[in-house]
C-alpha positions in Angstrom: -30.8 -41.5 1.7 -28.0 -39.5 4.0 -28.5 -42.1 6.9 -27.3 -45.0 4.1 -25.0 -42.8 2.9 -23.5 -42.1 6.4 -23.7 -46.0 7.8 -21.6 -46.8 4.4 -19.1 -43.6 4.7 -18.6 -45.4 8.6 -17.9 -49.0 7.4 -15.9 -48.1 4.8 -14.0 -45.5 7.1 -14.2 -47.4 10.7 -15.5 -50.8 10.2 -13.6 -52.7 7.7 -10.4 -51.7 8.6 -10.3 -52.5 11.7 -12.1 -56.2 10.9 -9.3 -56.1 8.1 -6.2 -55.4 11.1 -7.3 -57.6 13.8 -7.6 -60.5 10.7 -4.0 -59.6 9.9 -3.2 -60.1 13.8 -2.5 -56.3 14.0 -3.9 -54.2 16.3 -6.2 -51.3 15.5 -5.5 -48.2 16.6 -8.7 -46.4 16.8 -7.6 -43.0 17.6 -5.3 -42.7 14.7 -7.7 -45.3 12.4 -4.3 -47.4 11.4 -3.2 -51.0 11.9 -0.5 -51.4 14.3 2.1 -54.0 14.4 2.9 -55.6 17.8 6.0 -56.1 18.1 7.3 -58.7 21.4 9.3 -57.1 23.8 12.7 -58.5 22.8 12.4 -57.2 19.5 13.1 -53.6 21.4 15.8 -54.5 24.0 17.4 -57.2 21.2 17.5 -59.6 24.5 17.0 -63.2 23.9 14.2 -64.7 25.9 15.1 -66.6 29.0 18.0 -64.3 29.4 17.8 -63.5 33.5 16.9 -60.0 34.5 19.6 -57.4 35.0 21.4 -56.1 38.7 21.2 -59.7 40.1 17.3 -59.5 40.8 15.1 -62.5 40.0 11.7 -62.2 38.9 10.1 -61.9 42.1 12.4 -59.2 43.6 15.7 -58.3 44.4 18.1 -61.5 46.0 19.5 -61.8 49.3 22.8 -60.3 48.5 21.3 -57.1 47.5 21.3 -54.4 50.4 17.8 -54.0 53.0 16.7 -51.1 53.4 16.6 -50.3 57.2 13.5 -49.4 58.5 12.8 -45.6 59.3 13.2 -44.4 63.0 10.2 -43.5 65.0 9.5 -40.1 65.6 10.2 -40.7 69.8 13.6 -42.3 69.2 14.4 -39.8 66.1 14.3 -36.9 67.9 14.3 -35.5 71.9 10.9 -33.9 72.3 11.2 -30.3 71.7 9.9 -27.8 74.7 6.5 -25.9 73.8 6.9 -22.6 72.8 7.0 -19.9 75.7 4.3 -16.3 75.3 6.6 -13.5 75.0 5.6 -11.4 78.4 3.7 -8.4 77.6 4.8 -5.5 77.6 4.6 -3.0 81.0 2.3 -0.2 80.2 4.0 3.0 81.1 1.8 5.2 83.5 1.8 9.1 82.7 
């Protein structure tokens, strides 16, 4: 009797729903158990689509008129090599 009871308290709850939002074309949020509306990106940023993306880039990458960025130096040609590290000379013991 409490296993029917529970399998009905998880269709009602979990089950139906969620059959109920992805019929509506929502999408079911299972962590909060709500329906969620999708909403297409141009509803956000109120940007028409086809509009061309922003800063001059094309939808591959930035264009040729934008700046390269120039390759990082090697460590031989960024630097002279340093000279190791010299041992401090010990100090003379003092005879008494």
């Amino acid at each position: 009797m409490l296993s029917s009871a529970s399998v009905l308290v998880y269709h009602a709850t979990w089950v139906w729903p969620k059959d109920r939002c992805e019929k509506s074309g929502g999408a079911w949020a299972g962590k909060w158990m709500k329906c969620a509306t999708v909403y297409p990106i141009e509803t956000w940023t109120r940007r028409p689509r086809g509009t061309p993306p922003l800063n001059g880039q094309s939808a591959d990458g930035p264009t040729a008129d934008a700046p390269a960025k120039a390759a990082p130096a090697e460590a031989d040609e960024a630097a002279p090599a340093a000279a190791p590290p010299t041992a401090a000379a010990p100090a003379a013991s003092e005879k008494k």
